[in-house]
N, CA, C and O atoms as a GROMACS GRO file, in nm:
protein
  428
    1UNK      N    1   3.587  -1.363  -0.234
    1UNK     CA    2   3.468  -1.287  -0.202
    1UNK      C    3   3.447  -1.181  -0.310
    1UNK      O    4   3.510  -1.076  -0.318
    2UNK      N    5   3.341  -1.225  -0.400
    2UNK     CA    6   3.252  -1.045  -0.465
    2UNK      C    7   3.222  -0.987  -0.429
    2UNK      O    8   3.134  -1.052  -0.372
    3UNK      N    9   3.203  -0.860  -0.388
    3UNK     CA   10   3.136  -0.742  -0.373
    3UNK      C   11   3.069  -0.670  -0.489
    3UNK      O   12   3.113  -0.633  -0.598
    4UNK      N   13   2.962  -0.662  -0.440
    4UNK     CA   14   2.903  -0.597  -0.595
    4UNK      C   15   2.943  -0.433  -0.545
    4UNK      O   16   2.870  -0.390  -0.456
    5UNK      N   17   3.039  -0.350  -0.587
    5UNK     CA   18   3.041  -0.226  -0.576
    5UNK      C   19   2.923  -0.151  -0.566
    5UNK      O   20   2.919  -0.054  -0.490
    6UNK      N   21   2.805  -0.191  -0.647
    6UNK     CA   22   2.641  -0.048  -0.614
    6UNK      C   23   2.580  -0.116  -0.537
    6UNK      O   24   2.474  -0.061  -0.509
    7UNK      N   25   2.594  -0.219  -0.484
    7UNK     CA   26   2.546  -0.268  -0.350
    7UNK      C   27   2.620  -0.276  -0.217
    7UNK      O   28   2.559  -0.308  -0.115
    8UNK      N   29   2.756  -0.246  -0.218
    8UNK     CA   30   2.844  -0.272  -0.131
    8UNK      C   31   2.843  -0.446  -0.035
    8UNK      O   32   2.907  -0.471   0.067
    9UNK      N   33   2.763  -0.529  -0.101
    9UNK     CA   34   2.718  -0.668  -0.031
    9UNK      C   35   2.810  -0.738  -0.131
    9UNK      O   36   2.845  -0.723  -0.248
   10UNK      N   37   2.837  -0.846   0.002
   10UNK     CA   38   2.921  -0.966  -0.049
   10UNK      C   39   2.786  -1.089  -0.107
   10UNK      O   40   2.693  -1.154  -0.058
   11UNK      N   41   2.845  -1.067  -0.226
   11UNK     CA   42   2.723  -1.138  -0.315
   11UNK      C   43   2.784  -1.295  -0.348
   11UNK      O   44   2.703  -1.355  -0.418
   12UNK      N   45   2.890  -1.370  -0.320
   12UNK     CA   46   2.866  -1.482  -0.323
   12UNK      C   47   2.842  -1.536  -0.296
   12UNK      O   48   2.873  -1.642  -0.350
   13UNK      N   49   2.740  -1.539  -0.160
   13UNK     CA   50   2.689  -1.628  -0.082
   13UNK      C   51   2.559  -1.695  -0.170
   13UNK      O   52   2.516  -1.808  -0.149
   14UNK      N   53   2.495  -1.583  -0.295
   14UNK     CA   54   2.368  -1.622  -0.386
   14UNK      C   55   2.435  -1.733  -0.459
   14UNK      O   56   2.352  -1.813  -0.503
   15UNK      N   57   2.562  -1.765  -0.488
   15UNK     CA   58   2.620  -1.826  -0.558
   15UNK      C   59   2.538  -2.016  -0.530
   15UNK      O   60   2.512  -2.111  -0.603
   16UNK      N   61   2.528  -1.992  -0.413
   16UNK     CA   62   2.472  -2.152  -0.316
   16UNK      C   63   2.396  -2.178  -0.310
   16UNK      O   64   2.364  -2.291  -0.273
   17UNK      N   65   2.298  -2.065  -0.353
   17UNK     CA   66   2.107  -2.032  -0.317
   17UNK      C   67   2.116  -2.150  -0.475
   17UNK      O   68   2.180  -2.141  -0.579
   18UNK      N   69   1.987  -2.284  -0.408
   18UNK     CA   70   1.943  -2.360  -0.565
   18UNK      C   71   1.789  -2.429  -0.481
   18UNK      O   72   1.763  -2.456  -0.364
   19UNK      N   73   1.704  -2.437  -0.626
   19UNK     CA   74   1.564  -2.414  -0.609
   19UNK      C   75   1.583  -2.561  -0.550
   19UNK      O   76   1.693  -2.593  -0.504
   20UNK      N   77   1.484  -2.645  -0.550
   20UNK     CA   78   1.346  -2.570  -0.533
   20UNK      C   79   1.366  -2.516  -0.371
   20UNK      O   80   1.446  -2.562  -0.289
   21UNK      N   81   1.252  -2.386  -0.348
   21UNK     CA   82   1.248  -2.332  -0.223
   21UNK      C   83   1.168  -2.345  -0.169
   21UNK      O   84   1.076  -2.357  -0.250
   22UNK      N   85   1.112  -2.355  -0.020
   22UNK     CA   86   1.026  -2.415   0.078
   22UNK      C   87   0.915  -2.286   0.041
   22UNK      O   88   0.910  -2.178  -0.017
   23UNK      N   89   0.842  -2.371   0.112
   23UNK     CA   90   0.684  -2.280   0.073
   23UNK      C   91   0.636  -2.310   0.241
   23UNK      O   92   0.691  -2.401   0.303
   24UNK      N   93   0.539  -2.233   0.301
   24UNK     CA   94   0.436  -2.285   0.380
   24UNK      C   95   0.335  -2.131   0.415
   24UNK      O   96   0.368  -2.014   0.395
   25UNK      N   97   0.252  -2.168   0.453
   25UNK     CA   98   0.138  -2.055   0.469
   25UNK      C   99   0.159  -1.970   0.590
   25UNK      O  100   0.216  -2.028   0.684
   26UNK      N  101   0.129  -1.855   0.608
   26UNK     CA  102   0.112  -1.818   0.700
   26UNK      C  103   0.043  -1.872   0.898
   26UNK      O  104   0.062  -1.856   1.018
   27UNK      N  105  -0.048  -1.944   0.787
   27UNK     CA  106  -0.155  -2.010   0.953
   27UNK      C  107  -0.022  -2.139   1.019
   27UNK      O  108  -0.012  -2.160   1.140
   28UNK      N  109   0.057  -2.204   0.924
   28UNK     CA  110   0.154  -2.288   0.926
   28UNK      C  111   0.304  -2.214   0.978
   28UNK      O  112   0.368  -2.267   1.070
   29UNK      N  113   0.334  -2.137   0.937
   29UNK     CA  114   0.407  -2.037   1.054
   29UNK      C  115   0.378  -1.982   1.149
   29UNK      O  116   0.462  -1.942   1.230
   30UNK      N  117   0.253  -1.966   1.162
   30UNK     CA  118   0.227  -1.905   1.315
   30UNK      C  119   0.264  -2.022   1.390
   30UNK      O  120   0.363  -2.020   1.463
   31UNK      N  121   0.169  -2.153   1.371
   31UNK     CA  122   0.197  -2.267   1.447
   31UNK      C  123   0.323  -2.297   1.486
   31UNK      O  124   0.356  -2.316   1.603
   32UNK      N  125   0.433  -2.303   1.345
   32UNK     CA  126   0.570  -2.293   1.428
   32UNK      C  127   0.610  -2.256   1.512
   32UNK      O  128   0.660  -2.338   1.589
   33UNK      N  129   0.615  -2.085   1.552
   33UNK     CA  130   0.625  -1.972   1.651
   33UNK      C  131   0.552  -1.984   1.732
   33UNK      O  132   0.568  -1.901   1.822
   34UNK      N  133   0.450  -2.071   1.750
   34UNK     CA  134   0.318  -2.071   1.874
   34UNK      C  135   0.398  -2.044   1.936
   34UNK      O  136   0.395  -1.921   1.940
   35UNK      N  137   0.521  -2.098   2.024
   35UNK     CA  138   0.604  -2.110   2.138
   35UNK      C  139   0.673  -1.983   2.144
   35UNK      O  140   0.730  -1.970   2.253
   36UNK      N  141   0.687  -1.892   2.071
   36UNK     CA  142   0.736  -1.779   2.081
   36UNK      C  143   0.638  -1.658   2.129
   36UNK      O  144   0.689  -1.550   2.157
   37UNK      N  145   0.508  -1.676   2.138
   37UNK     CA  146   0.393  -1.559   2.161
   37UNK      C  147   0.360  -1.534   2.022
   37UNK      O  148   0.296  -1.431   2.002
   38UNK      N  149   0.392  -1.613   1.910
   38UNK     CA  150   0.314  -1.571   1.786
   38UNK      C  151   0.177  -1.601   1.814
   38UNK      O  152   0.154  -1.691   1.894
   39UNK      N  153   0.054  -1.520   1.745
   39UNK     CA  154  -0.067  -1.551   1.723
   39UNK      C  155  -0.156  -1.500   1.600
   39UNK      O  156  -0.154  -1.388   1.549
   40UNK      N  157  -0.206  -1.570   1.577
   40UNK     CA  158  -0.267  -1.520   1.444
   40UNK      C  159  -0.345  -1.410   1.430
   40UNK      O  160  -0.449  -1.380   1.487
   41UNK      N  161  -0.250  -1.328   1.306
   41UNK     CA  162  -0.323  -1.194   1.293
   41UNK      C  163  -0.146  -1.110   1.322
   41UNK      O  164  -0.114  -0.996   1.289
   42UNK      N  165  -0.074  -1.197   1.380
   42UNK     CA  166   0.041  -1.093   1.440
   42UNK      C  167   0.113  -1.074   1.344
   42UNK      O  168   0.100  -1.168   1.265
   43UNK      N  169   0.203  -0.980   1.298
   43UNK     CA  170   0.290  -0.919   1.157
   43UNK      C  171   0.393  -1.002   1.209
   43UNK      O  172   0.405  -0.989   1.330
   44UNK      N  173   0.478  -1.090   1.151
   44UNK     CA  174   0.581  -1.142   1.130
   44UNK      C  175   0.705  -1.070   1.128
   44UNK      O  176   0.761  -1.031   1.026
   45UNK      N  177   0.753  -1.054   1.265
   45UNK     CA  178   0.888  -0.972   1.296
   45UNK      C  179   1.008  -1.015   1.241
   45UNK      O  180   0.990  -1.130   1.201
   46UNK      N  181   1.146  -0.971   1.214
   46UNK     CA  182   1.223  -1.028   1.128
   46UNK      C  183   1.311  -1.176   1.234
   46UNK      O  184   1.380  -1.272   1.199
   47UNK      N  185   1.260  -1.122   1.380
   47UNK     CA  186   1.345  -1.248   1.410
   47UNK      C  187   1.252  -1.386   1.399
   47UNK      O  188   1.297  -1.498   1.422
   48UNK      N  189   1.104  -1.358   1.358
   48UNK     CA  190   1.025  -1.442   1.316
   48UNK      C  191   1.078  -1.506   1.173
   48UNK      O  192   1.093  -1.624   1.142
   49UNK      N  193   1.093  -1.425   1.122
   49UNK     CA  194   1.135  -1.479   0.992
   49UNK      C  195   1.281  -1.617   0.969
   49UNK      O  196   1.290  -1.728   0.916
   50UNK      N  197   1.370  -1.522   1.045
   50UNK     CA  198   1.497  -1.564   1.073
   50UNK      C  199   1.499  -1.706   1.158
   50UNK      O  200   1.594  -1.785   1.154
   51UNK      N  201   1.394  -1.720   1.223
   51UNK     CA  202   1.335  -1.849   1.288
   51UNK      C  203   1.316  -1.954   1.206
   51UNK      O  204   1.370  -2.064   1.217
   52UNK      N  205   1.192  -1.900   1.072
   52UNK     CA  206   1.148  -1.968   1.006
   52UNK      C  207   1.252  -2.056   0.904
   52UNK      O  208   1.257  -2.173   0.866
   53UNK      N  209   1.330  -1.933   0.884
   53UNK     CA  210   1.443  -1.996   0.768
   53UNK      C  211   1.515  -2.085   0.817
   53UNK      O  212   1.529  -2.188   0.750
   54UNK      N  213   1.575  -2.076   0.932
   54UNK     CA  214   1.622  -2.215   1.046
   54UNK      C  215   1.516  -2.302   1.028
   54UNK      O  216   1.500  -2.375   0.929
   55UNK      N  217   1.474  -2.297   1.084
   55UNK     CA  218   1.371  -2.418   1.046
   55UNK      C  219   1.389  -2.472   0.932
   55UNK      O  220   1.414  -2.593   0.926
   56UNK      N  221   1.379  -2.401   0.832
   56UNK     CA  222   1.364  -2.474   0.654
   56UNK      C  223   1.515  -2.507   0.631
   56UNK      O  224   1.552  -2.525   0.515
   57UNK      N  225   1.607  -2.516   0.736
   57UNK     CA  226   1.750  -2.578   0.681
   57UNK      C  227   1.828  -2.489   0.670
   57UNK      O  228   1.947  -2.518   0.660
   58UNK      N  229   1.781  -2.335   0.669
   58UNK     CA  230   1.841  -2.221   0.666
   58UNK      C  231   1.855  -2.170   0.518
   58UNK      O  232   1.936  -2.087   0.478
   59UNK      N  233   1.741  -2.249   0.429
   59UNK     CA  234   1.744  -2.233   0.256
   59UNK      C  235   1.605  -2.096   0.260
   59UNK      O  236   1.541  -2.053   0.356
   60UNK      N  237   1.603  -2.074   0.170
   60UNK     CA  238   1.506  -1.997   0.108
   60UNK      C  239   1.354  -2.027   0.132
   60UNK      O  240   1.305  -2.139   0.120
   61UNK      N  241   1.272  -1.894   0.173
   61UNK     CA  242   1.138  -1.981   0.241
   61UNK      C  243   1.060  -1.902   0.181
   61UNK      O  244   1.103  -1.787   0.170
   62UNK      N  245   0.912  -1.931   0.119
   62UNK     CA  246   0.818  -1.869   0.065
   62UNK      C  247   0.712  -1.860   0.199
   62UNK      O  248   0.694  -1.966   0.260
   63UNK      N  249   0.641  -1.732   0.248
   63UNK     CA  250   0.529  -1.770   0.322
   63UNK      C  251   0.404  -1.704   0.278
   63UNK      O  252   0.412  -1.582   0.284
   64UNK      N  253   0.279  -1.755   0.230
   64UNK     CA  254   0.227  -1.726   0.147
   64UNK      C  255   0.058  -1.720   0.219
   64UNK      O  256   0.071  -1.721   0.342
   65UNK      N  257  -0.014  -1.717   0.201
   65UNK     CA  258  -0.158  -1.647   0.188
   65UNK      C  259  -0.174  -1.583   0.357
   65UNK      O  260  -0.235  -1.644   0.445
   66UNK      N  261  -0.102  -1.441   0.381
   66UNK     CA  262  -0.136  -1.360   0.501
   66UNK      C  263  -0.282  -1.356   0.528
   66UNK      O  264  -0.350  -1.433   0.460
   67UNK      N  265  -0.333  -1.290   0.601
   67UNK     CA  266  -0.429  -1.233   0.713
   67UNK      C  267  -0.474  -1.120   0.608
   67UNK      O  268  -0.391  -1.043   0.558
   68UNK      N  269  -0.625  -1.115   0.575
   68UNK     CA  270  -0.644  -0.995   0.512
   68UNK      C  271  -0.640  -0.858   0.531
   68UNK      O  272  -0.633  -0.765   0.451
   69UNK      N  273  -0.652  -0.864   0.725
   69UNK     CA  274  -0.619  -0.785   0.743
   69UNK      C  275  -0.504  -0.692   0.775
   69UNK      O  276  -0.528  -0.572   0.789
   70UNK      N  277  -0.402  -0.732   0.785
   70UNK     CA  278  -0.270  -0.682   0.770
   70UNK      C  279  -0.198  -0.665   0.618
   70UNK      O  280  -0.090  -0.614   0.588
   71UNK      N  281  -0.299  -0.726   0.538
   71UNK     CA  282  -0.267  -0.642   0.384
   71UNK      C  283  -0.313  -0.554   0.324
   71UNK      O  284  -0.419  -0.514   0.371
   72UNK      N  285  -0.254  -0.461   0.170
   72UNK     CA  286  -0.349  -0.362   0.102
   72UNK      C  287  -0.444  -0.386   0.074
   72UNK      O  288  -0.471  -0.506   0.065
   73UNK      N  289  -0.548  -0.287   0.044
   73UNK     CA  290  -0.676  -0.330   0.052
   73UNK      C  291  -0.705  -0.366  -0.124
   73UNK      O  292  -0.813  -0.374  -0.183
   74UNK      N  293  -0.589  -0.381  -0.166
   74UNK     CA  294  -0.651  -0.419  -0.334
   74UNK      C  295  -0.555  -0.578  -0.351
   74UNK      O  296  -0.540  -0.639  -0.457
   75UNK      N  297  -0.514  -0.608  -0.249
   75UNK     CA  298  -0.496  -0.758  -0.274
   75UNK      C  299  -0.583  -0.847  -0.278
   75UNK      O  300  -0.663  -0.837  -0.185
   76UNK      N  301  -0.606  -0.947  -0.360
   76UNK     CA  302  -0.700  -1.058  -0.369
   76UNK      C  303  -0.727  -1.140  -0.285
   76UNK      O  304  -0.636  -1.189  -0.218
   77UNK      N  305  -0.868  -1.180  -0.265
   77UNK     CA  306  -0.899  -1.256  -0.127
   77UNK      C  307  -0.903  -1.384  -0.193
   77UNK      O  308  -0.951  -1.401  -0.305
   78UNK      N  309  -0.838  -1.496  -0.102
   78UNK     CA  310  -0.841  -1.588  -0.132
   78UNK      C  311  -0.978  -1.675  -0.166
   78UNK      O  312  -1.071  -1.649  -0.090
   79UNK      N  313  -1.008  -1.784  -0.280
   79UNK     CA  314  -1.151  -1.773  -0.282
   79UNK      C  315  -1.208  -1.890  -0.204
   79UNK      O  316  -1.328  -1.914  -0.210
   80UNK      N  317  -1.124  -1.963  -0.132
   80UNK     CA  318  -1.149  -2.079  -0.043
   80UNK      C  319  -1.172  -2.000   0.102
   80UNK      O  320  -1.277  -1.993   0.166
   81UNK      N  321  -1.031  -1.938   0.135
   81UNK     CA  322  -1.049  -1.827   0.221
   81UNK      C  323  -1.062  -1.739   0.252
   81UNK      O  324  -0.960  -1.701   0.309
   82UNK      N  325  -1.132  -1.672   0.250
   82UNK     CA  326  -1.202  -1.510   0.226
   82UNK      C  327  -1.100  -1.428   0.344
   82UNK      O  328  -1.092  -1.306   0.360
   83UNK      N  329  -1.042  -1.512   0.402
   83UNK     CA  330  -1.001  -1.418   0.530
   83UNK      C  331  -0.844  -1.420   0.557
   83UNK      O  332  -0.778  -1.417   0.661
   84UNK      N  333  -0.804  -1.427   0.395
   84UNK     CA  334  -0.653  -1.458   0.373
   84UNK      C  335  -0.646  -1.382   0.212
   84UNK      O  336  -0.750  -1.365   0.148
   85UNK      N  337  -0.523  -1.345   0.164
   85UNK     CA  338  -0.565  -1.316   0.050
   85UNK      C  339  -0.390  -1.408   0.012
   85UNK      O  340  -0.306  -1.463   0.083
   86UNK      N  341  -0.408  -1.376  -0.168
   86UNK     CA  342  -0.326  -1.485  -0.213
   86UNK      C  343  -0.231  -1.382  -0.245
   86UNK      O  344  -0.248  -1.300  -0.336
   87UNK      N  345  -0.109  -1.390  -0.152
   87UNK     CA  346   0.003  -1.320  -0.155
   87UNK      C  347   0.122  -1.391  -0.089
   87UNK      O  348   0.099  -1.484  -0.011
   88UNK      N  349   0.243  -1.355  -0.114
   88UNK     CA  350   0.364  -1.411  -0.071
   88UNK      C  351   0.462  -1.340   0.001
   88UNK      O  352   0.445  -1.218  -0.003
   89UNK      N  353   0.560  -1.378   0.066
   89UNK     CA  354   0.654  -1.296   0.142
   89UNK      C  355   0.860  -1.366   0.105
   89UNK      O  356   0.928  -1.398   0.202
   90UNK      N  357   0.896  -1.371   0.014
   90UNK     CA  358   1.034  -1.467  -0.024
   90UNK      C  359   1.126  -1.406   0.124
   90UNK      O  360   1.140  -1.284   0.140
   91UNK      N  361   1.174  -1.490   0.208
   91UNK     CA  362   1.217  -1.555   0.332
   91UNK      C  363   1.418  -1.552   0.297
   91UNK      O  364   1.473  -1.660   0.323
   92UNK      N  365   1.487  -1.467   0.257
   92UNK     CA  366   1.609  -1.544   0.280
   92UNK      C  367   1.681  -1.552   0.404
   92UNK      O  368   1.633  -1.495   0.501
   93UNK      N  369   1.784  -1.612   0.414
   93UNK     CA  370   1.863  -1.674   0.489
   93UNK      C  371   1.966  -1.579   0.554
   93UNK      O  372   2.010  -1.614   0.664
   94UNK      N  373   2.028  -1.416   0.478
   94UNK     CA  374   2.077  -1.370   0.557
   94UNK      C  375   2.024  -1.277   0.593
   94UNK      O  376   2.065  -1.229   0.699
   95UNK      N  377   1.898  -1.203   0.516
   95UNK     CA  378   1.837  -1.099   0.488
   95UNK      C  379   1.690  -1.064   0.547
   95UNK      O  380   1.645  -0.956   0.585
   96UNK      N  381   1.635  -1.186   0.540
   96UNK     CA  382   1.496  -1.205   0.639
   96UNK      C  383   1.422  -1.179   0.464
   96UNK      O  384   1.461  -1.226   0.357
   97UNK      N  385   1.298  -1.082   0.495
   97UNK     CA  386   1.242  -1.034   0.397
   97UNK      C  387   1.270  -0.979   0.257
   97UNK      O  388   1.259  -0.857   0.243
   98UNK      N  389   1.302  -1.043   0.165
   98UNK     CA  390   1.351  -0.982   0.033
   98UNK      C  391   1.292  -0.913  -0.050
   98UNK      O  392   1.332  -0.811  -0.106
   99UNK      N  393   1.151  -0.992  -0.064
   99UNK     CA  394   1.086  -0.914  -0.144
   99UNK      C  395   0.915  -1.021  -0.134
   99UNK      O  396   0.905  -1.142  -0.115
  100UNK      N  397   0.812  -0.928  -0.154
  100UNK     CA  398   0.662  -0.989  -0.129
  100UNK      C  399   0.591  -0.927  -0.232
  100UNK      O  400   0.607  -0.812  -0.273
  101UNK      N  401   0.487  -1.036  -0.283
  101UNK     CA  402   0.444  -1.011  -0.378
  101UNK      C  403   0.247  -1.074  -0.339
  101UNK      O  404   0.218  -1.145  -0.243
  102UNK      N  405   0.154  -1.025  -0.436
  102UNK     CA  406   0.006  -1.044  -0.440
  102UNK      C  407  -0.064  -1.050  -0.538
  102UNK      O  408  -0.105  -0.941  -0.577
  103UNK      N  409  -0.094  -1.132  -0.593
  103UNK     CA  410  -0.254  -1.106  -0.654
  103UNK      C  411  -0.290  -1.004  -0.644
  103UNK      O  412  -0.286  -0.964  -0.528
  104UNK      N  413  -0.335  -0.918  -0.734
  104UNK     CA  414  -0.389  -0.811  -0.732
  104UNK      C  415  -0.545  -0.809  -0.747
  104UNK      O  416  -0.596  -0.900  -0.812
  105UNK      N  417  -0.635  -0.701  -0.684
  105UNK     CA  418  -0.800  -0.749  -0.706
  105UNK      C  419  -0.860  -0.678  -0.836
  105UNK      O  420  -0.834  -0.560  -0.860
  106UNK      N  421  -0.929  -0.742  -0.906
  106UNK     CA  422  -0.960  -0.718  -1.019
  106UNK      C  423  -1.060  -0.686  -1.050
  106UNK      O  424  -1.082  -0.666  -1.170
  107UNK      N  425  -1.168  -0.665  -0.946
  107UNK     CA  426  -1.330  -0.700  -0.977
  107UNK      C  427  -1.372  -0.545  -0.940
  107UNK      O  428  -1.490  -0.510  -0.945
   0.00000   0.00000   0.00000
């Protein structure tokens, strides 16, 4: 076992993490969770997440174009869907939420 000392986390578990990583949309995770009281528009709680990654095999999960309205208001709207914007949320396996990223709006 590593420990990264300025993280105090046992870091070899990244050692196992290998691409490619699952992707699916937001409107496609809600559907998963239907059975849980998810509904669209609802913020994705971490045991939502932790759901999702089970689901994907327990690997690494991308969930990608949110609800515009539960994002900043300078993220980019999607241009198919105006009512989603093009942003991501990276899903791990012990951690839930790692890190989320957006399009930024430009206009």
């Amino acid at each position: 076992m590593f420990r990264n000392p300025l993280l105090n986390a046992d870091v070899e578990g990244l050692r196992s993490v290998k691409k490619p990583f699952g992707r699916i949309t937001y409107t496609k995770a809600v559907e998963l969770l239907a059975g849980y009281g998810v509904k669209w528009g609802d913020d994705l709680k971490s045991s939502h997440e932790k759901m999702l990654v089970n689901i994907n095999g327990n690997k690494p999960l991308f969930v990608t174009h949110f609800p515009k309205a539960m994002k900043f208001f300078n993220m980019k709207e999607n241009d198919e869907s105006p009512e989603v914007v093009n942003s991501a949320d990276l899903l791990l396996p012990a951690g839930g939420e790692a890190v989320g990223a957006a399009e930024r709006e430009y206009r």
